[in-house]
ROMI-636682 format. One record per residue (C-alpha): residue number from 1; residue in three letters; x, y, z. Coordinates in nm, 2 decimals. Layout:
// ROMI-636682
  pos  code      px      py      pz
  NUM   ALA       X       Y       Z
...
// end
This chain:
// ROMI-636682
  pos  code      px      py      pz
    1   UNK   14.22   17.07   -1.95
    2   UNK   14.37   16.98   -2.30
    3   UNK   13.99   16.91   -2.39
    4   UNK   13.86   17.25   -2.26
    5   UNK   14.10   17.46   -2.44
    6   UNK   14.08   17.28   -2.76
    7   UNK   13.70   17.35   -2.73
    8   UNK   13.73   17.74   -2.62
    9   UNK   14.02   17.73   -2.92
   10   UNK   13.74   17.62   -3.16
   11   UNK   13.46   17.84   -3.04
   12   UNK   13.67   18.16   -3.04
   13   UNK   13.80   18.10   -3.38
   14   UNK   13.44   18.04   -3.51
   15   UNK   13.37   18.42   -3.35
   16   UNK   13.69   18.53   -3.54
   17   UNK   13.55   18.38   -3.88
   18   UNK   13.24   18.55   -3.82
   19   UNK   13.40   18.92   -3.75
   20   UNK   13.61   18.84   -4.08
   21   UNK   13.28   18.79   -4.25
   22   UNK   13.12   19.04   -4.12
   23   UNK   13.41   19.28   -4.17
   24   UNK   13.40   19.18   -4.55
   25   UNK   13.06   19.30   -4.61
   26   UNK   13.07   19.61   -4.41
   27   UNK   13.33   19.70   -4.70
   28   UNK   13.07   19.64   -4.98
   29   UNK   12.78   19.81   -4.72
   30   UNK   13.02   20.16   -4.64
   31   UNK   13.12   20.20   -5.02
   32   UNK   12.77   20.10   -5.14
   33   UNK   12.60   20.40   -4.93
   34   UNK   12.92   20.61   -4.98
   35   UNK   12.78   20.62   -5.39
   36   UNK   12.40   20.60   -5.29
   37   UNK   12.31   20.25   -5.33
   38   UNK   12.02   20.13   -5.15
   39   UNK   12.11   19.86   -4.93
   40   UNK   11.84   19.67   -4.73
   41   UNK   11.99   19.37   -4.56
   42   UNK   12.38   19.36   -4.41
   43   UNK   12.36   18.99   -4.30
   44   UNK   12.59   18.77   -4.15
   45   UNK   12.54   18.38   -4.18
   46   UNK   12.26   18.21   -4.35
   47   UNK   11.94   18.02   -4.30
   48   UNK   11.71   18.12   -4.01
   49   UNK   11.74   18.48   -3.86
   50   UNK   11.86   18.48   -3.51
   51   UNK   11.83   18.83   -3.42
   52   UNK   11.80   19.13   -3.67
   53   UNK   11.74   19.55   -3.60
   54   UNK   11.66   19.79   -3.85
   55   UNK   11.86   20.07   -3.88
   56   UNK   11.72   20.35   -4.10
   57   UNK   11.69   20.15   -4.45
   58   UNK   11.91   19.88   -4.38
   59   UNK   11.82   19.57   -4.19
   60   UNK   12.12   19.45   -3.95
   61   UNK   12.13   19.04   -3.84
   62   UNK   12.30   18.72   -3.74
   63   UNK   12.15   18.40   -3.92
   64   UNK   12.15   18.09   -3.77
   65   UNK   12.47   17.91   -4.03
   66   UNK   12.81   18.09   -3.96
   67   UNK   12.90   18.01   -4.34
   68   UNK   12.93   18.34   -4.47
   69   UNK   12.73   18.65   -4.50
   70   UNK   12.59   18.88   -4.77
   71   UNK   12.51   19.25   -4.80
   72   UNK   12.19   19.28   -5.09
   73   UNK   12.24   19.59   -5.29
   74   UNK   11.96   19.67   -5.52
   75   UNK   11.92   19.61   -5.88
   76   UNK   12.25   19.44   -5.93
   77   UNK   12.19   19.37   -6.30
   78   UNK   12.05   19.57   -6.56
   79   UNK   11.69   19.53   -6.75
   80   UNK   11.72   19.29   -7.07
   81   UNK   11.75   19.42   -7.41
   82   UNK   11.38   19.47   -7.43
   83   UNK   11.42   19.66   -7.11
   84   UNK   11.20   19.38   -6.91
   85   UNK   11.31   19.30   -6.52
   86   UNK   11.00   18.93   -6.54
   87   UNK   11.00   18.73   -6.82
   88   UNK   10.94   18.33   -6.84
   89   UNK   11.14   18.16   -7.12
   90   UNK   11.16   17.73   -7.17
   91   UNK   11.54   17.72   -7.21
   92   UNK   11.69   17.64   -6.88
   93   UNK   11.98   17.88   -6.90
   94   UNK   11.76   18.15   -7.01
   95   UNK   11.57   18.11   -6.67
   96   UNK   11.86   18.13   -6.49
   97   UNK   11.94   18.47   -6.61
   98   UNK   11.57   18.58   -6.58
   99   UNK   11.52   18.46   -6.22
  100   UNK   11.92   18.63   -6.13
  101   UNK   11.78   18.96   -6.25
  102   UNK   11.41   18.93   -6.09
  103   UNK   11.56   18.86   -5.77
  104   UNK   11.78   19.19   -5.77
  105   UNK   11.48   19.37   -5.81
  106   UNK   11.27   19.25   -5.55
  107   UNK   11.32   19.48   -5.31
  108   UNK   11.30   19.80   -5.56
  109   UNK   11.04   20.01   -5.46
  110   UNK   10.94   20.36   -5.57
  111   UNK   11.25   20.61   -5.55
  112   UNK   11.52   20.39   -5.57
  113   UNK   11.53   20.42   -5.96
  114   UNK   11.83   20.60   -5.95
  115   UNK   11.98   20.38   -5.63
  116   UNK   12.02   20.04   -5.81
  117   UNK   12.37   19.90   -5.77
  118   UNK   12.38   19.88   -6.21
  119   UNK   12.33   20.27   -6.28
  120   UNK   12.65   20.34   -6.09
  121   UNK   12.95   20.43   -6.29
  122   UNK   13.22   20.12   -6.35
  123   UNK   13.45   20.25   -6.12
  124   UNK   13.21   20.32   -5.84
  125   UNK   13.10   19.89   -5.91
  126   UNK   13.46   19.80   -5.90
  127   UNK   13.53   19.99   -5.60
  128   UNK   13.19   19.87   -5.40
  129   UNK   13.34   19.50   -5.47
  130   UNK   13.65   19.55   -5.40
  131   UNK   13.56   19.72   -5.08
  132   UNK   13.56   19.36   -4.93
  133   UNK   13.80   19.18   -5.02
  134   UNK   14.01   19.48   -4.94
  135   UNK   13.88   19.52   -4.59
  136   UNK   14.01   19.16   -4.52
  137   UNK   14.32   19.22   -4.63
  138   UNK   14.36   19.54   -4.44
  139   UNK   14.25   19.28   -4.14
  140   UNK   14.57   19.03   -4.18
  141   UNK   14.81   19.27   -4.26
  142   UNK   14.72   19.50   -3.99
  143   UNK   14.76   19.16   -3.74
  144   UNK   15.06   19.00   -3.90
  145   UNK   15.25   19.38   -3.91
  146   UNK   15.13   19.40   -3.51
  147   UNK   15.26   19.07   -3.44
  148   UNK   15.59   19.09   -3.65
  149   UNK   15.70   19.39   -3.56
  150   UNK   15.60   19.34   -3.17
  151   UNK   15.60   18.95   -3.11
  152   UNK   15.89   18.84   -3.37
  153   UNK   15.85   18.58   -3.62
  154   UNK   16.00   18.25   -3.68
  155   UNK   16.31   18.23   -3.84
  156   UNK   16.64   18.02   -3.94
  157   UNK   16.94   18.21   -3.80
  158   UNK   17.31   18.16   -3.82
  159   UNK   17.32   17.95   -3.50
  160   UNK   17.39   17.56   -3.53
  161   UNK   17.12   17.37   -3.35
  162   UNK   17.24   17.06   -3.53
  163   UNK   17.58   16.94   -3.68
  164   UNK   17.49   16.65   -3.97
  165   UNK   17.76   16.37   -3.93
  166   UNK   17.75   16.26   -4.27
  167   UNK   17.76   16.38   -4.63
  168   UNK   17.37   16.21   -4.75
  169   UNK   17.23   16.31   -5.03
  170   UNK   16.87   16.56   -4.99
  171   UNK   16.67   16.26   -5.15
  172   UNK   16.78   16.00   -4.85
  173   UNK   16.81   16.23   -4.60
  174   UNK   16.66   16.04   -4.37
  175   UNK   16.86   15.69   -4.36
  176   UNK   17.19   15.67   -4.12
  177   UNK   17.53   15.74   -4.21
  178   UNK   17.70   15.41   -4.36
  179   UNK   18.08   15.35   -4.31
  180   UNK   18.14   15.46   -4.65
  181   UNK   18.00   15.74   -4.64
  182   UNK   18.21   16.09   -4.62
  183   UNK   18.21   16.30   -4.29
  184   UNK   18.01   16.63   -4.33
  185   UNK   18.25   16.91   -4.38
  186   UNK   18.17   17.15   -4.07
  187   UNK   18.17   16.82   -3.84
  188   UNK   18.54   16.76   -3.95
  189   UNK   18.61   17.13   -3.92
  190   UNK   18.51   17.10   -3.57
  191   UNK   18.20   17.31   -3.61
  192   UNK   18.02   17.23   -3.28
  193   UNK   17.65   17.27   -3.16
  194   UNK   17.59   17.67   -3.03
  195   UNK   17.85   17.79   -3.26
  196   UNK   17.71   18.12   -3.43
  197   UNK   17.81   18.16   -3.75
  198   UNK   17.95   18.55   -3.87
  199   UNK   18.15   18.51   -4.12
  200   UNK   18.18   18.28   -4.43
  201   UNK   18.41   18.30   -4.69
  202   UNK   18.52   18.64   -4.57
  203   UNK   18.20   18.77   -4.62
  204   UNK   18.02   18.89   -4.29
  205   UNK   17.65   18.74   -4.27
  206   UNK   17.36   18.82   -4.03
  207   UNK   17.09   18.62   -4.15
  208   UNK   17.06   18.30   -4.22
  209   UNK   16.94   18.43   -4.58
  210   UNK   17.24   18.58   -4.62
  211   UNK   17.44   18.26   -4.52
  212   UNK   17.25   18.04   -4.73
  213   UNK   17.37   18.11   -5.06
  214   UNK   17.69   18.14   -4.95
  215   UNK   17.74   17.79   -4.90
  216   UNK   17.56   17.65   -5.18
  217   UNK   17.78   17.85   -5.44
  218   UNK   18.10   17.75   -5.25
  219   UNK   18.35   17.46   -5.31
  220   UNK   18.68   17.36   -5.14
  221   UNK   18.84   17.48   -4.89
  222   UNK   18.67   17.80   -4.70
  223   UNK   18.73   18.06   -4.37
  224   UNK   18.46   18.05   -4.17
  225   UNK   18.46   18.25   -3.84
  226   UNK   18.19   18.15   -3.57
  227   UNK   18.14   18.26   -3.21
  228   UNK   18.18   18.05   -2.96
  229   UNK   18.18   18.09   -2.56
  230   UNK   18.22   18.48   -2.64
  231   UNK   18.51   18.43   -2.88
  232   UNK   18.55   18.43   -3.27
  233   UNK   18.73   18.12   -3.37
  234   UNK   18.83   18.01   -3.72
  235   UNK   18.71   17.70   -3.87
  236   UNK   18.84   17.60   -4.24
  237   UNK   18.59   17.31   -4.39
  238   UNK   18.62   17.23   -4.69
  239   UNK   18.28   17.20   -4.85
  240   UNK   18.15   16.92   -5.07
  241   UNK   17.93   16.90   -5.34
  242   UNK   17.63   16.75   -5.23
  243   UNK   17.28   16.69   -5.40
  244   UNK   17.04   16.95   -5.23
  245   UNK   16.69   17.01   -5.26
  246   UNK   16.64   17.28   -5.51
  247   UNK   16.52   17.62   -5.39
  248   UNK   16.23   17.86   -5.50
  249   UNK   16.28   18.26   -5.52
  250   UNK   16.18   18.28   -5.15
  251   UNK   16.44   18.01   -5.05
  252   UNK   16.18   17.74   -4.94
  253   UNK   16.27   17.41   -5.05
  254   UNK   16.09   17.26   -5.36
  255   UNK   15.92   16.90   -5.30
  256   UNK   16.09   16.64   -5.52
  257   UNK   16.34   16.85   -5.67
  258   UNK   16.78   16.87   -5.67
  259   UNK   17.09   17.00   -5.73
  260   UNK   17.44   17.00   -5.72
  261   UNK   17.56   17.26   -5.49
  262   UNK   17.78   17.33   -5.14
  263   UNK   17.75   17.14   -4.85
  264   UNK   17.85   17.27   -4.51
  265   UNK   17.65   17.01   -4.29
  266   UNK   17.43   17.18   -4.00
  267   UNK   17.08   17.24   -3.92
  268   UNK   17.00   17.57   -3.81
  269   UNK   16.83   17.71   -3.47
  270   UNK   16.52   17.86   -3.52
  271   UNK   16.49   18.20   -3.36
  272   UNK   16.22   18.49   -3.29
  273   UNK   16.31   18.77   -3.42
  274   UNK   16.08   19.15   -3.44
  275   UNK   16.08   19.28   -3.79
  276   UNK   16.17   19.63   -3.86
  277   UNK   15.92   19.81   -4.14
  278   UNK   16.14   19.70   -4.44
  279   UNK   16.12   19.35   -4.31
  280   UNK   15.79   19.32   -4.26
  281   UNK   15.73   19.44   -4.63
  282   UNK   15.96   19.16   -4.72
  283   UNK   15.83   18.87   -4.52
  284   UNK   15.46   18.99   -4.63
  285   UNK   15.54   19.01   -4.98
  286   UNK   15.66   18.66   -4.95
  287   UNK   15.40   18.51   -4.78
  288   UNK   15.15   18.67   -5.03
  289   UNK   15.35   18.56   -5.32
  290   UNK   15.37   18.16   -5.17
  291   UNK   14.97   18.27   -5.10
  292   UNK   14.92   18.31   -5.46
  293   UNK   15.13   18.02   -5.58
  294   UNK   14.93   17.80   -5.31
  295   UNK   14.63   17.89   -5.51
  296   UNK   14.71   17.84   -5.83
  297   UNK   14.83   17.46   -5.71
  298   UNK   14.46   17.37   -5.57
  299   UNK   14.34   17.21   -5.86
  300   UNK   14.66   17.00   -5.86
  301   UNK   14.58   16.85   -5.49
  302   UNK   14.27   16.76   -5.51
  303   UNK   14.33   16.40   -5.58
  304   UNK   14.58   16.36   -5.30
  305   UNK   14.25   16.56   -5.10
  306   UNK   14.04   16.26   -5.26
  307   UNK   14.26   16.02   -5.15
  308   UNK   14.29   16.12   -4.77
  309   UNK   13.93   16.17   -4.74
  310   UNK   13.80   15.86   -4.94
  311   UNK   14.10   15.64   -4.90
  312   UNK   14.30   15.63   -4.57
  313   UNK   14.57   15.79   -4.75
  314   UNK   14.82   16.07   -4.55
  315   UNK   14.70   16.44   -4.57
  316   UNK   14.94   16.63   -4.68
  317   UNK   15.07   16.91   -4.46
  318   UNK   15.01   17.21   -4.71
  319   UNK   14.66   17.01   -4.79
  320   UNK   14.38   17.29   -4.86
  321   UNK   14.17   17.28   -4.53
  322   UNK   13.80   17.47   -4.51
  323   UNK   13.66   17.65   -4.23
  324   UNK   13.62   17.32   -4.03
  325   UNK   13.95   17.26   -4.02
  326   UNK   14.11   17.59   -3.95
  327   UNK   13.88   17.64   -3.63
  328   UNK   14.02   17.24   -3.55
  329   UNK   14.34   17.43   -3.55
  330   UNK   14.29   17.71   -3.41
  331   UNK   14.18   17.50   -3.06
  332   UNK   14.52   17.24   -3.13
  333   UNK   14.73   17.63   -3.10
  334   UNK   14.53   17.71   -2.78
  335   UNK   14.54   17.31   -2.69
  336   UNK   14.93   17.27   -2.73
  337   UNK   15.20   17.24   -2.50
  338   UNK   15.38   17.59   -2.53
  339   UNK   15.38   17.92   -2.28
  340   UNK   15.05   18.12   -2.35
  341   UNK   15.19   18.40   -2.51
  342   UNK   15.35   18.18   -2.81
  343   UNK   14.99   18.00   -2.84
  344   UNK   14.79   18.31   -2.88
  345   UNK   14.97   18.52   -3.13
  346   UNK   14.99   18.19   -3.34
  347   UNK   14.60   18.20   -3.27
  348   UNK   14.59   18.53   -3.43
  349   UNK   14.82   18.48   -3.71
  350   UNK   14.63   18.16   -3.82
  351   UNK   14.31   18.41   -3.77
  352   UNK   14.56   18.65   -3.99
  353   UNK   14.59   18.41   -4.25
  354   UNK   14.24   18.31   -4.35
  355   UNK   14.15   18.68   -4.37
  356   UNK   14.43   18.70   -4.64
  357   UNK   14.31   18.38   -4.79
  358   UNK   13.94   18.52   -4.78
  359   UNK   14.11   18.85   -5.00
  360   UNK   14.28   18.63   -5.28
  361   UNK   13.99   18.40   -5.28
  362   UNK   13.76   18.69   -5.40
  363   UNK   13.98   18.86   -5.61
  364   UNK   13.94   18.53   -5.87
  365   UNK   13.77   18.70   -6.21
  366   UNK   13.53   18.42   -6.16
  367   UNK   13.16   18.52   -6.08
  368   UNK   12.98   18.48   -5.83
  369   UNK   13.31   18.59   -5.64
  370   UNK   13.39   18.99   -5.63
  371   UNK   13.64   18.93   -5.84
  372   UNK   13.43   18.87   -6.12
  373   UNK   13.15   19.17   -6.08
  374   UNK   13.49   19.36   -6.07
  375   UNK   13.55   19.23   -6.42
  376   UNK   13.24   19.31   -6.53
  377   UNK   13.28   19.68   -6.44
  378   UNK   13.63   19.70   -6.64
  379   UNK   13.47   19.53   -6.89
  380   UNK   13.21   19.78   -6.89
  381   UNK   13.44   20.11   -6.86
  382   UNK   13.68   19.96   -7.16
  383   UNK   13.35   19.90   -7.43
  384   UNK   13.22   20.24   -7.29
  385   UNK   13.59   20.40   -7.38
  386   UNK   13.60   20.24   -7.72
  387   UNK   13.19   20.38   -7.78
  388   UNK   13.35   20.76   -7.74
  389   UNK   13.65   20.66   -7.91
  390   UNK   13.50   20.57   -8.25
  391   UNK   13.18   20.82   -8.13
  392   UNK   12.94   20.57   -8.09
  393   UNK   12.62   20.50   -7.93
  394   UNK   12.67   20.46   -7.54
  395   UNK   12.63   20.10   -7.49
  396   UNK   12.53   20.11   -7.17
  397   UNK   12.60   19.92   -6.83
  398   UNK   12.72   19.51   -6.90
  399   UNK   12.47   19.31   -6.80
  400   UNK   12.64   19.06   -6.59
  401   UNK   12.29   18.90   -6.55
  402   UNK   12.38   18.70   -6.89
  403   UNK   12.72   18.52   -6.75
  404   UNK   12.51   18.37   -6.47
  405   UNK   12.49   18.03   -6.60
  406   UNK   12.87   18.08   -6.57
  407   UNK   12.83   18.12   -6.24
  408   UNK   12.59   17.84   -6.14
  409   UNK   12.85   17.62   -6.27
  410   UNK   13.17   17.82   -6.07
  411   UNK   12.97   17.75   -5.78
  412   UNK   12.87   17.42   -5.82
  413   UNK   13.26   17.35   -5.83
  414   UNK   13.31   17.52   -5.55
  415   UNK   13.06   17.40   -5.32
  416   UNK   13.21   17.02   -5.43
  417   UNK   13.56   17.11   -5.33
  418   UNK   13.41   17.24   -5.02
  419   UNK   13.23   16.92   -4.97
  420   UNK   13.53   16.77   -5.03
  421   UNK   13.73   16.95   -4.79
  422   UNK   13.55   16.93   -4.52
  423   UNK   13.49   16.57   -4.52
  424   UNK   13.88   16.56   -4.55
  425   UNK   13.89   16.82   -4.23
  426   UNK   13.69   16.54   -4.01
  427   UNK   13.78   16.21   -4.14
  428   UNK   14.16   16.30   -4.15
  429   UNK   14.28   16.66   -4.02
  430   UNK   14.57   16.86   -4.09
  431   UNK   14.76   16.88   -3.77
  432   UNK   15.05   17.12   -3.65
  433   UNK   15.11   16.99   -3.31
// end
């Protein structure tokens, strides 16, 4: 049964990959036709065509490789400077810009002169590619607000699940107490296990976020008031400075670092709690904001990805995992040993996730991602501005045509790491079960 489920886990989050694809490129195929550029193919996969229908002047279809998608909009980059679309030239990166800009034109036929993607204005460009991106964001936050707001989410609260014996510092947190060492402060206070901490300090707290901070800024001898059986009773502990892992600005612990701050000495219960509106724009600003920082890291793990591919070495938990890998968790969540309704609005989170991943991906300035034709239109607009400004010829549309040995090399990196990844995703998966 595990089997079965992990398999139907996989298989249905391969047909959620594929609607966030081809959600994606119905963003660049509505705003594309929303400013009159021709668009002939709206695919989704690559390879062999499995099925395809054409639909007044746009051919719909599913290829036989689920690795992506593409809609082809017409005469992406302008004519060179002599106002050729063919030319044949020796130097290798010359012929990469030559062949980019004959292959936008291949399906221009009579007509469409005034249809090619490059005689739009720059802010109809930056809009068409930012149509996807933004369509998969619109996805994930549509499911994370559903499931927030209606499911709950995951989170510390003020309730003690566990009361730490010991005083031990964050850095050897994980040896036993030694009969030297002190007793933690809410053990001696008699803080017990169910206790629900409301008030520290005089200071009433509902959150563990509120809590939090409270303690670590403390030292001696402190009221705290926790219910207990349907009572309030007052405990006085008096806290100890202890070395602690150091926090980051969303109060998530920071691997390898410390300080000195208040101790208490208990592990919180994790509850689920529904979010209101203002607490769903909190938790979503976080998560994007630990989203961005997670992407700026990637370069920095890709030897520890080296080393659990290539080497036998541990994955890391917050290891960058590919397509492969996210479907392998997506049938763990429908695989693991919880009630049904917990498993499948983690499915759809997870599902949540990679669409939001999929929008910061593309949003990179780097071509050939969105993210850098959007550059390329603001880069246009701004040369264009400065050409009135100092009443100057029109320089016309940027030819994006000429950064495209720029681009052969962005996605020869890319296509390594996703090598990479993926042989990491089968040789030594990330697991959350």
């Amino acid at each position: 049964m595990t089997l079965l489920m992990t398999v139907i886990g996989i298989v249905v989050f391969v047909f959620g990959l594929l609607f966030s694809i081809a959600w994606h490129e119905a963003g660049h195929l509505a705003m594309g036709k929303l400013f009159g550029v021709r668009v002939p193919q709206y695919m989704v996969g690559f390879g062999k065509t499995l099925w395809s229908k054409k639909v007044g002047e746009t051919e719909y279809g599913l290829k036989a490789i689920p690795a992506g998608g593409y809609c082809r909009l017409i005469g992406m980059f302008p004519p060179d400077d002599q106002g050729r679309v063919k030319a044949k030239s020796t130097s290798p990166w010359r012929s990469m810009i030559e062949e980019a800009r004959e292959a936008s034109y291949e399906e221009v036929g009579p007509g469409d002169e005034t249809r090619m993607f490059y005689t739009r204005k720059p802010w109809q460009k930056f809009l068409i590619m930012l149509a996807g991106p933004a369509m998969n964001l619109v996805l994930g936050v549509a499911i994370l607000t559903g499931t927030w707001m209606f499911y709950g989410i995951n989170q510390p609260s003020t309730k003690v699940a566990v009361v730490t014996d010991c005083v031990v510092p964050a850095s050897d947190a994980s040896r036993e107490c030694k009969a030297d060492d002190a007793a933690a402060p809410g053990k001696a206070a008699g803080l017990k296990v169910g206790d629900r901490i409301v008030e520290f300090g005089g200071v009433p707290v509902n959150s563990y976020t509120d809590l939090q901070p409270l303690i670590r800024k403390s030292s001696g001898q402190v009221t705290v008031v926790v219910e207990r059986d349907g009572q309030r009773v007052t405990l006085t502990p008096t806290i100890a400075q202890n070395e602690m892992a150091k926090l980051d600005g969303n109060g998530q612990a920071i691997d390898g670092k410390y300080v000195r701050s208040g101790f208490l000495g208990f592990s919180p219960l994790i509850e689920r709690n529904t979010l209101g509106v203002g607490g769903v724009v909190d938790e979503m600003g976080t998560y994007i904001d630990k989203s961005i920082e997670g992407l700026a890291r990637i370069p920095q793990k890709v030897p520890a990805l080296w080393g659990a591919a290539f080497q036998g070495e541990e994955r890391d938990k917050d290891s960058p995992v590919g397509m492969v890998g996210a479907a392998r968790i997506g049938g763990e969540v429908l695989a693991a040993d919880a009630p049904a309704t917990d498993r499948i609005f983690y499915f759809v989170q997870i599902l949540a996730m990679v669409n939001i991943g999929l929008f910061l991906f593309n949003m990179l300035p780097l071509l050939p991602l969105d993210g850098g034709h959007m550059v390329g239109a603001l880069w246009e607009s701004l040369r264009r501005r400065v050409a009135r400004m100092f009443r100057r010829p029109d320089p016309g549309p940027f030819d994006v045509a000429k950064l495209m040995p720029v681009a052969y090399a962005v996605a020869m990196v890319f296509i390594g790491f996703t090598v990479l990844v993926l042989i990491a995703d089968l040789v030594n998966p990330v697991k959350v079960t």
